[in-house]
MIMAR-552174 format. One record per residue: residue number from 1; residue in one letter; z, y, x of N, C-alpha, C, O in turn. Coordinates in pm, whole numbers, plus 50000, padded with zeros to 5 digits. Each point is the difference from the previous one (the first is absolute). Layout:
nr rest n.c3 n.c2 n.c1 ca.c3 ca.c2 ca.c1 c.c3 c.c2 c.c1 o.c3 o.c2 o.c1
NUM A Z Y X Z Y X Z Y X Z Y X $
...
//
This chain:
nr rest n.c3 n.c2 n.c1 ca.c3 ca.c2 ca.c1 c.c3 c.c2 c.c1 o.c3 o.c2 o.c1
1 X 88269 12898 64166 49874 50034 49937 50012 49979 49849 50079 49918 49952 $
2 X 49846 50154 49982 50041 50002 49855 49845 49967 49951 49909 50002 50083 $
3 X 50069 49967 49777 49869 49947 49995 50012 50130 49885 50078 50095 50006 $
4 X 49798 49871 49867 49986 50120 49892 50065 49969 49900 50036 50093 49927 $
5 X 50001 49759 50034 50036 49910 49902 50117 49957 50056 50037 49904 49932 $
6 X 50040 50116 50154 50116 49978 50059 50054 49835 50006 50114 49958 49977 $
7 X 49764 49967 50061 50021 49844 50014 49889 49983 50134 49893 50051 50035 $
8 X 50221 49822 50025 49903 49973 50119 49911 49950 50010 49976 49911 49918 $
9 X 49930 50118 50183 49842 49885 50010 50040 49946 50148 50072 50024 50097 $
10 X 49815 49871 49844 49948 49906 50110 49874 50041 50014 49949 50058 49904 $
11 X 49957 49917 50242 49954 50038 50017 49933 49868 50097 50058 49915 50067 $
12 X 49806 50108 49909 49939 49925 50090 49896 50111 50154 49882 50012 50034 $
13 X 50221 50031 49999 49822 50070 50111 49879 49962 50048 49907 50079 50017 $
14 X 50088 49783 50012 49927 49970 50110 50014 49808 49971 50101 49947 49955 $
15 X 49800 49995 50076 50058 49853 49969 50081 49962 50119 49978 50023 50118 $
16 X 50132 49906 49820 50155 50008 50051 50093 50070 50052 50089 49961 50076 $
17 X 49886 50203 49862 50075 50085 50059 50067 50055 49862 49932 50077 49932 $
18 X 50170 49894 50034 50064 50019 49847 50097 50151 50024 50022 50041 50114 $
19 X 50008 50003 49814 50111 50119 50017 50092 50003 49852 49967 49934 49901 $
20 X 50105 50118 50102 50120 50035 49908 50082 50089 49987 50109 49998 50057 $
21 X 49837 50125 49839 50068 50069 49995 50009 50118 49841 49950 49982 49889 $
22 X 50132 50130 50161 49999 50045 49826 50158 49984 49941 50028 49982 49882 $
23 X 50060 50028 50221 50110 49922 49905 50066 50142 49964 50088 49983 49915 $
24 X 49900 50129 50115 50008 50092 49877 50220 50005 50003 50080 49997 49907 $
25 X 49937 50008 50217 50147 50036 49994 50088 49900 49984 50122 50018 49999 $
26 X 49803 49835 49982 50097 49834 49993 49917 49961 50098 49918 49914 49968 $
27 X 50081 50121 50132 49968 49945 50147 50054 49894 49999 49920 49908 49981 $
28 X 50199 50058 50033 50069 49837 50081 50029 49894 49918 50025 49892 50053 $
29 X 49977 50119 49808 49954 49879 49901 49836 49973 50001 49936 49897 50023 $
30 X 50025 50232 49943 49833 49958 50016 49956 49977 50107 49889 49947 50000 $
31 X 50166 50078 50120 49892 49976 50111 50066 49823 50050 49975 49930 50098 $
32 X 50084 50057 49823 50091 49830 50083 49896 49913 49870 49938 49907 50051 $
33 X 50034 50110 49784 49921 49988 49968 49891 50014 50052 50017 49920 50092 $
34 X 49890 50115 49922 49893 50047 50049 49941 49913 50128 49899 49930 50009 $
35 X 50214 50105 50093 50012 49889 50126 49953 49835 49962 49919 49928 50058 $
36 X 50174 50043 49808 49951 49856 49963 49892 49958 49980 49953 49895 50043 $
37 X 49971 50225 49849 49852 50004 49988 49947 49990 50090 49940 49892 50009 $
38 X 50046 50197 50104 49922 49976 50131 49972 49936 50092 49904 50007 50077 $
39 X 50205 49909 49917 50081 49878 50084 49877 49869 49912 49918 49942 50071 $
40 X 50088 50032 49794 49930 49945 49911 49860 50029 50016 49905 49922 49993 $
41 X 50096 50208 50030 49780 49994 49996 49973 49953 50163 49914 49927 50049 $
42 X 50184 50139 50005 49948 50010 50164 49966 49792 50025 49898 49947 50043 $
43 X 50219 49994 49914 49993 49848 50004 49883 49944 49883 49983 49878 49997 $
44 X 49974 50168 49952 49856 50015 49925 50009 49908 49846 49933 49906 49958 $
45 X 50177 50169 49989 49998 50038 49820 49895 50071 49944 49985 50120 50021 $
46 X 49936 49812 49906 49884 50070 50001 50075 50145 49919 50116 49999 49960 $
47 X 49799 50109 50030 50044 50085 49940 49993 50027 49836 50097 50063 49958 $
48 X 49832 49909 49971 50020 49934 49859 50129 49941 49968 50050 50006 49888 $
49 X 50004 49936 50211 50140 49924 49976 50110 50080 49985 50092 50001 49918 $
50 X 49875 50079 50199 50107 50140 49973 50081 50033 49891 49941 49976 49895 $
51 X 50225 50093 50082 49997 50013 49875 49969 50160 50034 50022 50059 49895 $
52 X 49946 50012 50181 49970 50137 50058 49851 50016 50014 49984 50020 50121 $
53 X 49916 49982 49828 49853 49977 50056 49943 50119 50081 50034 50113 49963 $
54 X 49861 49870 50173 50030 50087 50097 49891 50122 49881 49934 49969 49900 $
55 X 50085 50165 50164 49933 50073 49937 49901 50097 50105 50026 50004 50120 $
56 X 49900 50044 49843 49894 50090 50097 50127 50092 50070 50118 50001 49966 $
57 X 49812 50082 50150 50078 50135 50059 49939 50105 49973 49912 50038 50077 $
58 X 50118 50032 49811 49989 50105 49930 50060 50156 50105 50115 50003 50042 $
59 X 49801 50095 49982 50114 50108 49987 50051 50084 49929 49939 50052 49906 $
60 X 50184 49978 50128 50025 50075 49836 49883 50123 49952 49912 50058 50065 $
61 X 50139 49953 49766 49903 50105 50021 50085 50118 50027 50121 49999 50022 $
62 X 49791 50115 49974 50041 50129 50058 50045 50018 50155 50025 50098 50072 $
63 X 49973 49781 49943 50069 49985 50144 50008 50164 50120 50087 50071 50051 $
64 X 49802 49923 49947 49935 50113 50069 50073 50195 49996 50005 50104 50066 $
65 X 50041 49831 49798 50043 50142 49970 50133 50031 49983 50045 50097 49939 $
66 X 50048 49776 50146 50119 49980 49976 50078 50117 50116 50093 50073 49966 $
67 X 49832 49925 50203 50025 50108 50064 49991 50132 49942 50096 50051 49942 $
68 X 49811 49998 50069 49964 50150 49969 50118 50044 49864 50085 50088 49987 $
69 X 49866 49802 49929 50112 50099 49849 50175 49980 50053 50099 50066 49970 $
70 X 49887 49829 50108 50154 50012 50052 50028 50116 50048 50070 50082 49940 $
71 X 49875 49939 50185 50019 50145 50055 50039 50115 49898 50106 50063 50005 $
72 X 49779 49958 49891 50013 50075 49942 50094 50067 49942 50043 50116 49997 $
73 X 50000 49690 49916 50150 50053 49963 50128 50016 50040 50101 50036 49941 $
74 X 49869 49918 50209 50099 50047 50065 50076 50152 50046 50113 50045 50019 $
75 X 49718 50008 49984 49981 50168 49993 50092 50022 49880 50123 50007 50006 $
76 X 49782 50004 49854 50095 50009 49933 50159 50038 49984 50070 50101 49987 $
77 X 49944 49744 50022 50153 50021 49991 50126 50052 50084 50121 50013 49982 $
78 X 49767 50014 50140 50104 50116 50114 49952 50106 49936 50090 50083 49995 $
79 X 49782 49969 49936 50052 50140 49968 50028 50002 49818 49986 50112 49950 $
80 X 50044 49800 49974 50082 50033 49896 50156 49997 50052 50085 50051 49927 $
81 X 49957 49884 50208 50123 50002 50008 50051 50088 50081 50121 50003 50022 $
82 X 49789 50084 50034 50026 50137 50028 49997 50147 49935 50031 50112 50041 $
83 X 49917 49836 49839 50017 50084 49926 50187 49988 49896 50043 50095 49933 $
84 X 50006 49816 50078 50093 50064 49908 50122 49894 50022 50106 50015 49939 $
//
């Protein structure tokens, strides 16, 4: 999962339900990081302490319009590449 700013969040969902994610293509350094954090709130670090502070769950924007224009340009580029 990639975030917009290409750095990971923490995340609080739900009280005591934390998540982690966002690592944006450094999956297995960040997520073994990350793990520590969670490991730390879940055992009840308050979150202020954090050096990661949790952040809302945002969806991206445009989100919505990420199908349809895909397609599109997928069209596209099968018929510019049938043309020549």
């Amino acid at each position: 999962a990639m975030t917009v700013e290409r750095l990971p969040h923490l995340h609080e969902l739900a009280g005591g339900v934390h998540a982690g994610l966002g690592y944006s293509g450094r999956g297995i350094a960040m997520a073994t990081a990350m793990g520590r954090l969670l490991a730390e709130r879940a055992l009840g670090r308050p979150a202020r302490e954090l050096p990661l502070p949790p952040t809302p769950l945002r969806p991206l924007p445009m989100h919505g319009l990420l199908v349809p224009v895909s397609r599109a340009m997928v069209l596209y580029y099968r018929w510019r590449d049938g043309r020549g």
